[in-house]
Each structure stands twice: as C-alpha cells, then as structure tokens.
SENUZA-242298 format. One line per field, with one value per atom (N, C-alpha, C, O): residue number from 1; x, y, z. Coordinates in steps of 0.2 Angstrom, whole numbers, padded with zeros to 4 digits. Atoms other than C-alpha are relative to their C-alpha. Example, Ala and Ser with C-alpha at 12.3 -4.5 7.8 and 13.67 -1.06 7.14 Angstrom:
num: [1;1;1;1;2;2;2;2]
east: [0004;0062;0004;0009;-0004;0068;-0004;-0001]
north: [-0006;-0022;0006;0005;-0006;-0005;0005;0011]
up: [0000;0039;0000;0003;-0001;0036;0003;0004]
This chain:
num: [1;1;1;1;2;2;2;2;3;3;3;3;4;4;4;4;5;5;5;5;6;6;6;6;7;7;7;7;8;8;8;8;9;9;9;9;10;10;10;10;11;11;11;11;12;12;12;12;13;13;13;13;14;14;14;14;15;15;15;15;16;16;16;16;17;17;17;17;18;18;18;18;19;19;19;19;20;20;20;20;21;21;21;21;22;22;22;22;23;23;23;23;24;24;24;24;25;25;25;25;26;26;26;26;27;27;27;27;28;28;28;28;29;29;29;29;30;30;30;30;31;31;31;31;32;32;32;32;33;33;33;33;34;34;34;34;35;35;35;35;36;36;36;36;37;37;37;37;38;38;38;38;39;39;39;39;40;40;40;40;41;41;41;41;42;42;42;42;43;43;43;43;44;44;44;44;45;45;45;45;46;46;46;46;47;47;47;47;48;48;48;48;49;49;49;49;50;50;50;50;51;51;51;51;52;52;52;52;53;53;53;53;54;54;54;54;55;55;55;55;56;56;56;56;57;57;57;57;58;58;58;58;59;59;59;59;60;60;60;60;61;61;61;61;62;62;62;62;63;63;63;63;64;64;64;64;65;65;65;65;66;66;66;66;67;67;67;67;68;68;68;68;69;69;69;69;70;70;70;70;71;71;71;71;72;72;72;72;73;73;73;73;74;74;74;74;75;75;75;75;76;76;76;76;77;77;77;77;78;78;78;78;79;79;79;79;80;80;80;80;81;81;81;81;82;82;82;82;83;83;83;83;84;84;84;84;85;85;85;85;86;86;86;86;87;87;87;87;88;88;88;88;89;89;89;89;90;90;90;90;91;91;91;91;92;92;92;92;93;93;93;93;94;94;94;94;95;95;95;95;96;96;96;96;97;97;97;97;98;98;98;98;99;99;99;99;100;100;100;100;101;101;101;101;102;102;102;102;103;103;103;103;104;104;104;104;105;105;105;105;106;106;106;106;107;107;107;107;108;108;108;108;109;109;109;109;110;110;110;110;111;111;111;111;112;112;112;112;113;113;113;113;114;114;114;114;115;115;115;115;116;116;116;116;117;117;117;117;118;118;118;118;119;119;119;119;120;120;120;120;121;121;121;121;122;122;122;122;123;123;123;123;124;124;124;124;125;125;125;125;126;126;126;126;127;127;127;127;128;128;128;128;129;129;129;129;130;130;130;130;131;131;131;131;132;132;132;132;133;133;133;133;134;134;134;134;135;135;135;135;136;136;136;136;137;137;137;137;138;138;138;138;139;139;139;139;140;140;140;140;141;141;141;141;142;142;142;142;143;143;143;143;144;144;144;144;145;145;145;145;146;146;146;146;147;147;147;147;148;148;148;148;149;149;149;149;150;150;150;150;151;151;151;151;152;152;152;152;153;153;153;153;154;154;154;154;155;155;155;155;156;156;156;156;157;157;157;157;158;158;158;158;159;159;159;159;160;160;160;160;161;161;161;161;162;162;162;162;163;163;163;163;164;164;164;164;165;165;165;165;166;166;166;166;167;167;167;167;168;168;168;168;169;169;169;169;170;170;170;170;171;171;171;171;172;172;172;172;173;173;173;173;174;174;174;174;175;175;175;175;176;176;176;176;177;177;177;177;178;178;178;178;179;179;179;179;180;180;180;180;181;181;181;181;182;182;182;182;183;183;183;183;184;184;184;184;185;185;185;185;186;186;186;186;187;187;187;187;188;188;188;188;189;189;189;189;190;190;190;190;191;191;191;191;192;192;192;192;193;193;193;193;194;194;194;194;195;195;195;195;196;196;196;196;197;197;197;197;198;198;198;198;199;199;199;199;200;200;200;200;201;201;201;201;202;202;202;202;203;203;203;203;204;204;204;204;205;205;205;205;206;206;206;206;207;207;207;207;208;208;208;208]
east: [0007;0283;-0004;-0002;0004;0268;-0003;-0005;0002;0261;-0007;-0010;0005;0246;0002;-0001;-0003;0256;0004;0004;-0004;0265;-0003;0000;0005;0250;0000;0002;0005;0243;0008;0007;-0004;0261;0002;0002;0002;0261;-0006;-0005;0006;0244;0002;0001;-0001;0251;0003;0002;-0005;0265;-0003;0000;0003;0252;-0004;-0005;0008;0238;0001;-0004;-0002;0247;0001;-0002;0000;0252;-0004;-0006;0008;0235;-0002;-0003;0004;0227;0004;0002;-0005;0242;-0001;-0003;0002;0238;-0006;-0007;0007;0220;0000;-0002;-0002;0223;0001;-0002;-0002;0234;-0004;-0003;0003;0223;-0008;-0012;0008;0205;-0002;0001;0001;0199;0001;0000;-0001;0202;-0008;-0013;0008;0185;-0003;-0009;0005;0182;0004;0010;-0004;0186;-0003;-0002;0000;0179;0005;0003;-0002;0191;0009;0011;-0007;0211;0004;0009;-0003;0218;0000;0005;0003;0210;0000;-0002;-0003;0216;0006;0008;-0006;0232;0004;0009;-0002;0232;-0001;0003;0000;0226;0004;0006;-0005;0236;0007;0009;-0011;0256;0001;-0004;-0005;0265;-0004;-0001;0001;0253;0001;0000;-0002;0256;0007;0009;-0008;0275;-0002;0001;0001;0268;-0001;0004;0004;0258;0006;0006;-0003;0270;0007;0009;-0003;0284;-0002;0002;0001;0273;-0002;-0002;0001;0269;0005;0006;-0005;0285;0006;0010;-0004;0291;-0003;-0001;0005;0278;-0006;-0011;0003;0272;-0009;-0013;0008;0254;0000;0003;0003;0246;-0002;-0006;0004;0242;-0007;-0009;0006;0224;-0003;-0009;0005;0220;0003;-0001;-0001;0229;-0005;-0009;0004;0220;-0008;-0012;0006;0204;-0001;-0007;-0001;0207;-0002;-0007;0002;0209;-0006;-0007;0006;0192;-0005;-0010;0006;0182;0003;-0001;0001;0190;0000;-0001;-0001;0191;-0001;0000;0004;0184;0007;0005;-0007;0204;-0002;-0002;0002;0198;0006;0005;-0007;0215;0000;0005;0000;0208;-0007;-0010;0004;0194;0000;0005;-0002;0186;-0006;-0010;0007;0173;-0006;-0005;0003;0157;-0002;0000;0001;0150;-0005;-0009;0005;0140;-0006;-0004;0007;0121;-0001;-0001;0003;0116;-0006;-0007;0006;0097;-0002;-0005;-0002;0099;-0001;-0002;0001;0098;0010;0015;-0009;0117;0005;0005;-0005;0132;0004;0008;-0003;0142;0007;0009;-0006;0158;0003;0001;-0004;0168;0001;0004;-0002;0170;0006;0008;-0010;0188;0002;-0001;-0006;0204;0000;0005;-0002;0203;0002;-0003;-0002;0210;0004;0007;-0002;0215;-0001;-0005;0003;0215;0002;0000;0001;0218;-0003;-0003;0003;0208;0003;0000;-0004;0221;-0002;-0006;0003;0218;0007;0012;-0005;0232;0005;0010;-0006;0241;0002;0007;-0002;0241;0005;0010;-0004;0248;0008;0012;-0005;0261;0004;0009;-0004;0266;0003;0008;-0004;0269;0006;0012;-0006;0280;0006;0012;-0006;0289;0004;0010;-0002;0290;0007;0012;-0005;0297;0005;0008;-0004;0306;-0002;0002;0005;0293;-0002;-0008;0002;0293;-0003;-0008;0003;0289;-0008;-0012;0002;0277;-0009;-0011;0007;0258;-0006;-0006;0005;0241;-0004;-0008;0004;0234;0004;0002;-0006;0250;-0002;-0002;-0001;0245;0006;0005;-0004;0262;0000;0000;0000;0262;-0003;-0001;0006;0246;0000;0001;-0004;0248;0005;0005;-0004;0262;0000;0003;0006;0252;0000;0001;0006;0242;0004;0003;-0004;0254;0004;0003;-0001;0264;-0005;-0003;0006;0247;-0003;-0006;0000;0244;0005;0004;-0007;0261;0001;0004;-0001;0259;-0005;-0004;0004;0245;-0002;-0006;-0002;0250;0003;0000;-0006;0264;-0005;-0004;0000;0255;-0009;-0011;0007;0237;0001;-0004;-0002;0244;-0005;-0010;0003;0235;0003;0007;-0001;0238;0000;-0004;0002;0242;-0003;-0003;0007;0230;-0005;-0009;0006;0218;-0003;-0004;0004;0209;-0005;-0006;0006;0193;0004;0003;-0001;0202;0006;0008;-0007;0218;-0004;-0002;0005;0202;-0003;-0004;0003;0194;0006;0005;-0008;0212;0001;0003;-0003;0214;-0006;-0005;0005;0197;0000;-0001;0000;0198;0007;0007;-0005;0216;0004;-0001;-0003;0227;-0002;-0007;0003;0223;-0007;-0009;0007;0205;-0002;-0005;0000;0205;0002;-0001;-0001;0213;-0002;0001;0006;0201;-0007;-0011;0003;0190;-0009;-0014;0003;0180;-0004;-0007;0004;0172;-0005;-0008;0005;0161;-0006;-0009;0005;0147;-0004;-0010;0003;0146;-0001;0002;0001;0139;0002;0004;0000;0138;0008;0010;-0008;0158;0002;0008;-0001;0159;-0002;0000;0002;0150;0004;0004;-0004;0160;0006;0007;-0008;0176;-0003;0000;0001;0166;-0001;0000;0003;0161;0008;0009;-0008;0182;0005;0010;-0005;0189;-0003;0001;0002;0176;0004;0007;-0004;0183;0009;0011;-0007;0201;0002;0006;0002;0197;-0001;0003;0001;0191;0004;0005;-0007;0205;0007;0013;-0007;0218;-0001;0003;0000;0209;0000;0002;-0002;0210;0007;0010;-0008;0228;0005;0010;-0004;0233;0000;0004;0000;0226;0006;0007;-0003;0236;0007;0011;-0006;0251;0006;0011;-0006;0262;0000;0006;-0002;0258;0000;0000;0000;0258;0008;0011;-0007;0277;0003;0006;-0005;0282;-0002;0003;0002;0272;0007;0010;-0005;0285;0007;0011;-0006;0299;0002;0006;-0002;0297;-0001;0001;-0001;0294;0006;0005;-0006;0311;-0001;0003;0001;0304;0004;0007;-0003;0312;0008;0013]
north: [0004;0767;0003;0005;-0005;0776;-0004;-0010;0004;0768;-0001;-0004;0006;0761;-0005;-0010;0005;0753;-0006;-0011;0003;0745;-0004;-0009;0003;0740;-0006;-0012;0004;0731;-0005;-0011;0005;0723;-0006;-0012;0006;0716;-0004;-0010;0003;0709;-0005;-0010;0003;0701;-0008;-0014;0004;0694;-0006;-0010;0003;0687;-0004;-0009;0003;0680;-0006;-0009;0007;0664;-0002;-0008;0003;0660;-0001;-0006;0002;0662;-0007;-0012;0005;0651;-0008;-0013;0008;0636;-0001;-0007;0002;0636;-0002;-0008;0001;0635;-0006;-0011;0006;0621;-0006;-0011;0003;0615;-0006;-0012;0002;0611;-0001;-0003;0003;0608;-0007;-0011;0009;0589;-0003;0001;0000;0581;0001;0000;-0001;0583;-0006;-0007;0007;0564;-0003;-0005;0004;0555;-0008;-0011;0008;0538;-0002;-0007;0002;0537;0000;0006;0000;0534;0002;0007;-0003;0537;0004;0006;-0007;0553;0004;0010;-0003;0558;0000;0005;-0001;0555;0005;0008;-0005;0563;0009;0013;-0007;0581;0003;0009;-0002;0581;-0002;-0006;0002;0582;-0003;-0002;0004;0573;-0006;-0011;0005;0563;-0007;-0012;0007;0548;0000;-0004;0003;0548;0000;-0005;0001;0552;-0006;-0009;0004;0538;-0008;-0013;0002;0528;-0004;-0010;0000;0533;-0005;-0007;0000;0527;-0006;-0009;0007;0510;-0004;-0010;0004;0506;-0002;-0006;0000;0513;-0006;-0007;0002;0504;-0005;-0005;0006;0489;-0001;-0005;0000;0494;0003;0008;-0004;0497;0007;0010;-0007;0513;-0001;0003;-0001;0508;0000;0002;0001;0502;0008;0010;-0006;0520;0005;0009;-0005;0529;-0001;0004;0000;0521;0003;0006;-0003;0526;0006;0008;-0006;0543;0003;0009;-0001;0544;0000;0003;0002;0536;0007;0011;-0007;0550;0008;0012;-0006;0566;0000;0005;-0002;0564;0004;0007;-0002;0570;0009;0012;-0006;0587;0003;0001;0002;0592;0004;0003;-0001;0601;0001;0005;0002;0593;-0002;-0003;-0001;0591;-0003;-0004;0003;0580;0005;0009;-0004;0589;0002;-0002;0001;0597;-0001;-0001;0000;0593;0003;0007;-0005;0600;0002;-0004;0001;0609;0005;0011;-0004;0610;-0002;0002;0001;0602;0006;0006;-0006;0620;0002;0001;-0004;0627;-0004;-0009;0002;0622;-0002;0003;0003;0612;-0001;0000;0002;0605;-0006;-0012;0008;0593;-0004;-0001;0005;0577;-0004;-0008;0002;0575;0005;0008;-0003;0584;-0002;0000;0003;0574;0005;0008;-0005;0586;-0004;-0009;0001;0583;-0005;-0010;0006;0571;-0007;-0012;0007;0556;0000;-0005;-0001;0562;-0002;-0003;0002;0557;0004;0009;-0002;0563;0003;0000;-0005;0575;-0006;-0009;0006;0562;-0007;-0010;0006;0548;0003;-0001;-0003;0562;0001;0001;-0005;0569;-0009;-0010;0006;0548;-0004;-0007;0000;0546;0005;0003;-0006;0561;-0003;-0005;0004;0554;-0009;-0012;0006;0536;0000;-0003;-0001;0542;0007;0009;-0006;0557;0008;0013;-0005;0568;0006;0008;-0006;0583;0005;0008;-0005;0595;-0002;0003;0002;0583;0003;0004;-0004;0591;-0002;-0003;0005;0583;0004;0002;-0002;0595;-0001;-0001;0001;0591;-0006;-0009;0005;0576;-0005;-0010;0003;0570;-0004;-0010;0002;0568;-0004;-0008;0003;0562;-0009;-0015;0008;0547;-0006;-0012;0005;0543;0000;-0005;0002;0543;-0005;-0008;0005;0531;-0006;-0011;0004;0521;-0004;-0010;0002;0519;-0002;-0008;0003;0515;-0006;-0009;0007;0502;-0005;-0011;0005;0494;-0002;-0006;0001;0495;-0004;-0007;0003;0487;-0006;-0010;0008;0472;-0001;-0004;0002;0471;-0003;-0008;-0001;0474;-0006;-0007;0003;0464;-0006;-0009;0004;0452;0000;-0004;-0001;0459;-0001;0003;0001;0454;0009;0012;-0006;0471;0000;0006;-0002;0469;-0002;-0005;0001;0467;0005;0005;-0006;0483;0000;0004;-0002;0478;0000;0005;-0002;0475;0003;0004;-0003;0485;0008;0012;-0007;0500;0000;0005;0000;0492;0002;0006;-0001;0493;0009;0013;-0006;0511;0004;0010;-0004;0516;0001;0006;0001;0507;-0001;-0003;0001;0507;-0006;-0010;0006;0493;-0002;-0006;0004;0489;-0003;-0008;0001;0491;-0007;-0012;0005;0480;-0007;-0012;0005;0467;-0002;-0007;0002;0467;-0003;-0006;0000;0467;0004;0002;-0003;0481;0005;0011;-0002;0482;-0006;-0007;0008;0465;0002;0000;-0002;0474;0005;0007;-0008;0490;-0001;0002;0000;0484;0004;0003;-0005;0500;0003;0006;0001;0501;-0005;-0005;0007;0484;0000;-0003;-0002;0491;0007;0009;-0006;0507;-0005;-0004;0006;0493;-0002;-0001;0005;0483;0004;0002;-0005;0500;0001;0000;-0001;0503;-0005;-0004;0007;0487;0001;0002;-0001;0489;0005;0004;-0006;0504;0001;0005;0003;0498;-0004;-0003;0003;0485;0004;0005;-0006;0497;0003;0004;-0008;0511;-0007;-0005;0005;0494;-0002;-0002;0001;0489;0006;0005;-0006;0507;0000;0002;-0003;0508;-0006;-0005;0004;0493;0002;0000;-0002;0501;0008;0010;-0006;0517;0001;0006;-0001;0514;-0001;0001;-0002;0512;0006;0007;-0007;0529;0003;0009;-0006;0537;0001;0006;0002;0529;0006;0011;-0003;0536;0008;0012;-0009;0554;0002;0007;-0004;0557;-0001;0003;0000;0550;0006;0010;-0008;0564;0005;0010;-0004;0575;0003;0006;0000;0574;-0001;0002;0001;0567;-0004;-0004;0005;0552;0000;-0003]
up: [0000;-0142;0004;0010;-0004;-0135;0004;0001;-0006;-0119;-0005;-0001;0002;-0130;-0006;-0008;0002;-0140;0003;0001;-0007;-0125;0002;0003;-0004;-0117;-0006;-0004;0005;-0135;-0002;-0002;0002;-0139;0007;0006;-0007;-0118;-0002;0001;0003;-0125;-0002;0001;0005;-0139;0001;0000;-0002;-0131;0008;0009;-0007;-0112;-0006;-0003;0003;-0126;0000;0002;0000;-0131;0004;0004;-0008;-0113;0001;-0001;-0002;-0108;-0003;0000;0004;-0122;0001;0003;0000;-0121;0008;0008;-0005;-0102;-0001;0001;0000;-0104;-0005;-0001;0007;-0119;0003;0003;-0002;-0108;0009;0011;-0005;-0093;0000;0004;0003;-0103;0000;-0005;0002;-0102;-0007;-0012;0005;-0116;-0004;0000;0001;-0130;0000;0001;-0002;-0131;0005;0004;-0003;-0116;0001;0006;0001;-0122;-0006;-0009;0006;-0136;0003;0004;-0003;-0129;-0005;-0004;0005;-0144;-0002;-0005;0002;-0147;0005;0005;-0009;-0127;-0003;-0003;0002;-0134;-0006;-0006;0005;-0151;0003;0000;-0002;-0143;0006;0007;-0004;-0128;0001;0005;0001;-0132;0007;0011;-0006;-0118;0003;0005;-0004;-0111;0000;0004;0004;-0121;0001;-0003;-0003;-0114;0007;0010;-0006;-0098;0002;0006;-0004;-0095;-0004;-0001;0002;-0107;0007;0009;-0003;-0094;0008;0012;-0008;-0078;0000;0005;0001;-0087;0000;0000;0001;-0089;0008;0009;-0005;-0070;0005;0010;-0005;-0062;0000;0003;0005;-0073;0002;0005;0001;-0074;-0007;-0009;0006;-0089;-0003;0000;0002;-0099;0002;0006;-0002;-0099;0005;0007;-0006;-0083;0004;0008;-0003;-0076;-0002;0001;0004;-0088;0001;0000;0002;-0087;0011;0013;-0006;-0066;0000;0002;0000;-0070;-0003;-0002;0002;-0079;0002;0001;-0005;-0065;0005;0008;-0008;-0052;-0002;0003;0002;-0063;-0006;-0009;0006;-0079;-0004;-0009;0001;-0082;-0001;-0006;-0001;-0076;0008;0014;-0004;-0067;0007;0011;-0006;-0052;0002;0005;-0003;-0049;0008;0011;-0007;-0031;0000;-0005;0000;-0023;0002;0006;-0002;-0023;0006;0010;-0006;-0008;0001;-0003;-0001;0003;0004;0009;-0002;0008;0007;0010;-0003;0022;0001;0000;0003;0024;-0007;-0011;0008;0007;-0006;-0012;0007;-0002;0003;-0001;-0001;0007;0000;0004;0001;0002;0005;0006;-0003;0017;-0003;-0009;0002;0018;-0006;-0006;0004;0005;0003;0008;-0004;0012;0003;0007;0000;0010;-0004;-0008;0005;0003;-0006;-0010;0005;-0011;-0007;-0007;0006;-0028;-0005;-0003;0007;-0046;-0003;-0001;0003;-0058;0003;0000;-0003;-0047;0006;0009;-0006;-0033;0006;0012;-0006;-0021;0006;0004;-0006;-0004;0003;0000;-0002;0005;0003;0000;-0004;0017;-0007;-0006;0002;0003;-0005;-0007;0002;-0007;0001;-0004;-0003;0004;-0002;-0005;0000;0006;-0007;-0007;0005;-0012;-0001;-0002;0000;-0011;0004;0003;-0007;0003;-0004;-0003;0004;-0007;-0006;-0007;0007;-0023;0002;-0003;0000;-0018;-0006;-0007;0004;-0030;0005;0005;-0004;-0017;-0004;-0001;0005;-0031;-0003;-0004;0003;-0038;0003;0009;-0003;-0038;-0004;-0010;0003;-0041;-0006;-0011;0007;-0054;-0008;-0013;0007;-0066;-0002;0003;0004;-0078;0002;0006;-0001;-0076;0004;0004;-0006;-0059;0004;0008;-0002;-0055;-0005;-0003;0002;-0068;0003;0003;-0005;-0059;0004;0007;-0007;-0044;0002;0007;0001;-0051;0000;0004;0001;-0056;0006;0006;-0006;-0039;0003;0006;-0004;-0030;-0003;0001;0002;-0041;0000;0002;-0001;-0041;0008;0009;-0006;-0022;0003;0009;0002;-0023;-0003;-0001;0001;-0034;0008;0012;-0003;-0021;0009;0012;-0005;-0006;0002;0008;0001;-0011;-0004;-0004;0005;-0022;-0005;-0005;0007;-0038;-0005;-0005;0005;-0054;-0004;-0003;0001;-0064;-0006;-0008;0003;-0076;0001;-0002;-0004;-0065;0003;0009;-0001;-0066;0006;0010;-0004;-0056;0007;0009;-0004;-0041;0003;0009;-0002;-0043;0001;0005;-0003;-0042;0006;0009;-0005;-0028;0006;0011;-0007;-0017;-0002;0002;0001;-0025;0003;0004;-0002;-0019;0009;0013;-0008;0000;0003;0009;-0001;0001;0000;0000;-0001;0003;0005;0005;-0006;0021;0000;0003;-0001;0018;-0004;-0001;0007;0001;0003;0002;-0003;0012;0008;0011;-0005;0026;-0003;0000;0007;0010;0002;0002;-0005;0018;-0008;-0008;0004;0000;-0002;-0007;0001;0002;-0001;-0006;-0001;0007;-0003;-0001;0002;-0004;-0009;-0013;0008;-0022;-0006;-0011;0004;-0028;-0001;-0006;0004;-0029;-0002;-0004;0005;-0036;-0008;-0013;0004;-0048;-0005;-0011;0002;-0050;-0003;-0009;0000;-0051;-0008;-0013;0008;-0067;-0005;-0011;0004;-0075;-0004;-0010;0003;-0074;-0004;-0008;0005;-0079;-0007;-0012;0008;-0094;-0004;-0009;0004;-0098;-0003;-0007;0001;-0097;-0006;-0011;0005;-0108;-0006;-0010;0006;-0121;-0002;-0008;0001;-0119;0000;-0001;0004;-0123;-0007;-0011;0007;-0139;-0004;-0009;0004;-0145;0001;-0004;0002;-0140;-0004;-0007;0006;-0149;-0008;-0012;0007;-0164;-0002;-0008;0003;-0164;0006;0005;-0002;-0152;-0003;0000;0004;-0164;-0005;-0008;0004;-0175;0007;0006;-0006;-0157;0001;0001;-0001;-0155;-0005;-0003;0005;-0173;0001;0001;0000;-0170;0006;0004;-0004;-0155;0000;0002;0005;-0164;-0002;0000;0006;-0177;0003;0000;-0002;-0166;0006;0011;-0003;-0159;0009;0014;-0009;-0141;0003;0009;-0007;-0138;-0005;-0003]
C-alpha cells in the first residue's frame, strides 16, 4: 500500500469517529419537544429513565433542569464577564456542562455516590447529578418531588440557602423557577404520549 493510500484509508477509518463524536455531543435540534430529545439521542432516554428511578425524581422535572442551565449544551460555561464593558473578564464561577454544577458541589456528588470517574460534560452523568440533588433536596428541604418550582429554587440557592429561603427577595429567579416548572409540565405531557414507543424502541434494540 503506497503512503497515500495509507494516509486516505486512516482517513476513512478517523471520519466516522469524528462525526459520532460531534453527533454525539451536538444539542439536541428541538429542545422544546422531549420526545423528539429522546428520539435523536440513543441513551439518553435510559439515562434519565435510569436516574428517575435511582432517585425518585421525574424525567421531566430533570430534564426540564438541564434546559434552564445548558440548553443541553454539554460544555457549556457561564458567560464572562466585562471589563470596561468591551474586554472580556473573568467567569463568575467554575460552573461547566450540562448541569451547570459548580466544581466543589461536583467533586461532593462524587464523594456521595462513589462516581469518581463521573464527569460534567457526559449526559449520563450529569442527569445523574441532577437527580441526586434533587433527591437531596426532597430529603433535605422537605420538597415534594414533583415539585419542579421549588426543587429548582433549592437547586439554584442550594439546600442551605433554599432553607434560609435566601430566594424571597430575588423575583427574577422565582421567575426563572415558574418558566421550569412550566416547562416540566410540558416535557411530561409529551412523554406520556410517547413513553411507551420509547420503552418498545429500546426493547428492539436489545438495550434492556
């Protein structure tokens, strides 16, 4: 085989990698539609399946979470901010991926569940995040778990803060809270309509 043959067959063999990665970590194309989040990205509809059932919070209320913090954009970052308003300054926090978790609340999930491996840009992971911080958050705030608006409000100010209620005063995330519940709401009447062909699709395709 002549070295440009070589180069064009390593091509061949790197291109599909590339694109399944890129596929793989593209937002989904509609993300007002839950059903249509789950039809285009294989796993994540066992993912989030798997973290409702570890961690008795809803699909939708996790799901409709990871939409207010990343837009499910998996290494997403809070923007930064200005200085002089034209030069670019520092980010306000470590905050990264799609749950926007913050580095130390991270590392304390890791420590929690023994997910040492577990890393905020993976879907998987991050769901399961979401999941644990809501379940700890029932536990810990006495919230109802489908109680999106204030299972966001504790996810945003933490548990401590949520039960100092160090959100009384800030409308504009009370507001963000009713945007997500709505939207929870929403991404649950969609998934009543199609979770049971989601069940049969991963049947046939020898998932579960």
């Amino acid at each position: 085989m002549t070295h440009k043959n070589k180069k064009r067959a390593l091509a061949l063999l790197v291109l599909p990698a590339l694109l399944a990665t890129g596929c793989a970590t593209t937002p989904p194309s509609n993300t007002d539609d839950l059903c249509e989040i789950f039809r285009e990205k294989d796993g994540w509809y066992q993912d989030a399946a798997k973290s409702a059932r570890k961690w008795n919070t809803p699909i939708a209320t996790m799901m409709a979470t990871l939409h207010q913090e990343s837009r499910f954009v998996h290494d997403a970052k809070p923007p930064r901010s200005k200085i002089l308003w034209i030069i670019p300054g520092p980010r306000p926090s470590d905050a990264y991926g799609y749950s926007q978790a913050l580095g130390t609340t991270w590392r304390g999930y890791q420590r929690a569940t023994g997910s040492y491996g577990a890393d905020r840009d993976d879907f998987g992971d991050a769901i399961d995040f979401v999941g644990w911080y809501h379940n700890t958050s029932q536990r810990q705030c006495n919230i109802r778990s489908n109680d999106t608006y204030h299972l966001y409000l504790a996810y945003h100010e933490g548990q401590g803060g949520f039960n100092r209620r160090t959100y009384r005063n800030k409308q504009w995330l009370k507001n963000v809270a009713q945007k997500v519940s709505a939207r929870s709401q929403t991404y649950q009447r969609q998934l009543n309509s199609c979770e049971a062909s989601l069940k049969k699709r991963k049947k046939f395709l020898g998932l579960f």
